[in-house]
C-alpha positions as a Markdown table, in Angstrom:
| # | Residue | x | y | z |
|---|---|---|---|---|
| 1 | Unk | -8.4 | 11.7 | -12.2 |
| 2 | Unk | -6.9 | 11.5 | -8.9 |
| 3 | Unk | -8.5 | 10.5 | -5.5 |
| 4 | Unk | -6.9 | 11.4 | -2.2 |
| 5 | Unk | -7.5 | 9.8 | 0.8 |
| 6 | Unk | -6.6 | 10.8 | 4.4 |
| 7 | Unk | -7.4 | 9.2 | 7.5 |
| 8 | Unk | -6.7 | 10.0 | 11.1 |
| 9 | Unk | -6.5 | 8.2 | 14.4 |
| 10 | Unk | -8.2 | 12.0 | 16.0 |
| 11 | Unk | -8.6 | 14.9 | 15.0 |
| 12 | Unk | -5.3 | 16.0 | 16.8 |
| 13 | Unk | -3.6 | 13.6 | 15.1 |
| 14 | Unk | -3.8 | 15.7 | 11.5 |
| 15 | Unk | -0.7 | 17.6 | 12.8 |
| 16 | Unk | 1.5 | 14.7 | 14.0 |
| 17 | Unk | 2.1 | 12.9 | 10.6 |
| 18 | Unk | 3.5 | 9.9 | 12.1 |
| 19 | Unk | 0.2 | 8.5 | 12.6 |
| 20 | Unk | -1.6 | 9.5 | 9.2 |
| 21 | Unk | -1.5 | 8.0 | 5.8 |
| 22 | Unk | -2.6 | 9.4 | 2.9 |
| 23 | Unk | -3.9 | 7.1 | 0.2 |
| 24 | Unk | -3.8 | 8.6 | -3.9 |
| 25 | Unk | -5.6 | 6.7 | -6.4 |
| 26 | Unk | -3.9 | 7.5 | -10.0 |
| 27 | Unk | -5.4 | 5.5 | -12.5 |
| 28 | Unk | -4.0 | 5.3 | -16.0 |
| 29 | Unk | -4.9 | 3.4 | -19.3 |
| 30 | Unk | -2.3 | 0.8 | -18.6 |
| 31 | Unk | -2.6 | 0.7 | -14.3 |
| 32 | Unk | -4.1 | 1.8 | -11.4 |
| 33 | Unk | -1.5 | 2.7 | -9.0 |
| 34 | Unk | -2.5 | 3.4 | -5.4 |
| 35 | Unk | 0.5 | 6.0 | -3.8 |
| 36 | Unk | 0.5 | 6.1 | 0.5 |
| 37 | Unk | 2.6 | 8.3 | 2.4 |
| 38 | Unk | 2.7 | 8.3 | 6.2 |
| 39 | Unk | 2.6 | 4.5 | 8.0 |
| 40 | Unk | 0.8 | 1.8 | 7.6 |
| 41 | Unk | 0.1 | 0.5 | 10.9 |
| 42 | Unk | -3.4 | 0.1 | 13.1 |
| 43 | Unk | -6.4 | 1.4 | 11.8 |
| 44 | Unk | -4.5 | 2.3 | 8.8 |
| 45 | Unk | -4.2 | -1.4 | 7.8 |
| 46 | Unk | -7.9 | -2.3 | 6.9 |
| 47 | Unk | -8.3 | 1.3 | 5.0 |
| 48 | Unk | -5.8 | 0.3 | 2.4 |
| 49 | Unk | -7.4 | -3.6 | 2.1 |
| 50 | Unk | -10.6 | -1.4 | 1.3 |
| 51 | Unk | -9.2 | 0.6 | -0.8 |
| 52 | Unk | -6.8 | -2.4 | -2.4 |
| 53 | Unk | -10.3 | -4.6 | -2.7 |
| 54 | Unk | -11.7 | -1.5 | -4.5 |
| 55 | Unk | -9.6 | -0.8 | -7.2 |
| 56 | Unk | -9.0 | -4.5 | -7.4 |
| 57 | Unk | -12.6 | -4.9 | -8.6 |
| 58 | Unk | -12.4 | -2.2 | -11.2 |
| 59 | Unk | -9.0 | -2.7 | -13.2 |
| 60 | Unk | -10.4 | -3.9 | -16.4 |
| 61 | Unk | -7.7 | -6.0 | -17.2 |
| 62 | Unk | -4.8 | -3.3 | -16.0 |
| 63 | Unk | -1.7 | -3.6 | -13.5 |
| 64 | Unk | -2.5 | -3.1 | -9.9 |
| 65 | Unk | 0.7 | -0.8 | -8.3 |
| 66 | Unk | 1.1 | -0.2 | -4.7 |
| 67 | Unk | 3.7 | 2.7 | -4.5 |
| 68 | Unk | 5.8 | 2.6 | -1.2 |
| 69 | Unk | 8.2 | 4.9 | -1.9 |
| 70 | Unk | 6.5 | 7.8 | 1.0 |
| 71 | Unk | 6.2 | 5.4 | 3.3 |
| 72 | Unk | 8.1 | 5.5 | 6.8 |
| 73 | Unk | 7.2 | 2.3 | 8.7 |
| 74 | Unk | 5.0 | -0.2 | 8.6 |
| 75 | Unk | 3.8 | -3.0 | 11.1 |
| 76 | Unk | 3.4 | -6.2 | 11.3 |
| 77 | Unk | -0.2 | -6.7 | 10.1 |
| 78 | Unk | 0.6 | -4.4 | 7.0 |
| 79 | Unk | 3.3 | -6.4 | 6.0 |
| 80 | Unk | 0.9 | -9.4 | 6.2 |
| 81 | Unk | -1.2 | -7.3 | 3.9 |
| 82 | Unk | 1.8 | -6.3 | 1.3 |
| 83 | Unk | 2.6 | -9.9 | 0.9 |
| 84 | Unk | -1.2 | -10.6 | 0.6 |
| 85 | Unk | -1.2 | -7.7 | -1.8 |
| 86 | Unk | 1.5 | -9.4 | -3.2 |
| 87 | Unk | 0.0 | -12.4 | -3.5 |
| 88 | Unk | -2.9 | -11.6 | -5.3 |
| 89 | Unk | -0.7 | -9.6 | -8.5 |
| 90 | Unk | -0.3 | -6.2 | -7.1 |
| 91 | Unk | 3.4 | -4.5 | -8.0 |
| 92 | Unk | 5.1 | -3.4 | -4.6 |
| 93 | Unk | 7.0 | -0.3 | -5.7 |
| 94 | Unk | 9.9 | 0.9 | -2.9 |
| 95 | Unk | 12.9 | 3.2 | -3.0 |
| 96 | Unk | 15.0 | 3.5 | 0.1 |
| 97 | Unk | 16.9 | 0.7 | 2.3 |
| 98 | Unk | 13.9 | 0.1 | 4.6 |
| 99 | Unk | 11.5 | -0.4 | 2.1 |
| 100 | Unk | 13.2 | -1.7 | -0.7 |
| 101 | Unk | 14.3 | -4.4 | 1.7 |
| 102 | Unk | 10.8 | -5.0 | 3.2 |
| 103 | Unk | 9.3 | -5.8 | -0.4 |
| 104 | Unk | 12.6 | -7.9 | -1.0 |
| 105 | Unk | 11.8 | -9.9 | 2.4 |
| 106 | Unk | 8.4 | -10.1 | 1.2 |
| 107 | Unk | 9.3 | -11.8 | -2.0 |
| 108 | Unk | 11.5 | -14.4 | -0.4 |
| 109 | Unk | 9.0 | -15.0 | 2.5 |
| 110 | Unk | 6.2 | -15.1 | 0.2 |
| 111 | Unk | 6.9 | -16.5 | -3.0 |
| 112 | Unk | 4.4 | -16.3 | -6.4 |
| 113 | Unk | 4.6 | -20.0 | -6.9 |
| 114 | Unk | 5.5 | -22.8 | -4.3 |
| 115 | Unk | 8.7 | -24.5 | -5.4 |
């Protein structure tokens, strides 16, 4: 079962797709993987923590995936999110130079464990 959702600065906005992001929930047996397309910037920052915080509290044991490979930019407060994401056990998936170097800058500015 798949949940889909899509959120808007206004209503106008629905056509220009550089401010929308789409959020999929696709849970499995083994994960629940949340899938965004669009950007994560603005208002769009504190619907993924609700949406992170909500499937956070109902894994029952499985894998938490955040899948970046749709998305096209995101700010500076979402990349404080991602490494909190991060943080807290959630699998950054990326594909692409911008992203996959993002999570990678991510990982070295935020490591697991202090050394």
């Amino acid at each position: 079962m798949y949940k889909r959702l899509e959120v808007a600065a206004r209503q106008g906005d629905l056509l220009d797709g550089s401010v929308m992001l789409k959020i999929t929930v696709q849970p499995s047996p083994t994960q629940v993987r949340l899938k965004l397309e669009g950007n994560l910037r603005g208002a769009w920052v504190p619907e993924l923590e609700d949406c992170w915080r909500s499937a956070s509290s109902g894994l029952d044991g499985r894998l938490l995936c955040l899948d970046l490979t749709a998305v096209e930019h995101v700010d500076r407060a979402g990349r404080y999110l991602l490494a909190l994401m991060r943080r807290n056990g959630t699998q950054l998936i990326a594909s692409g130079t911008v992203m996959t170097e993002l999570v990678r800058s991510l990982e070295r500015n935020w490591p697991l464990t202090e050394e």
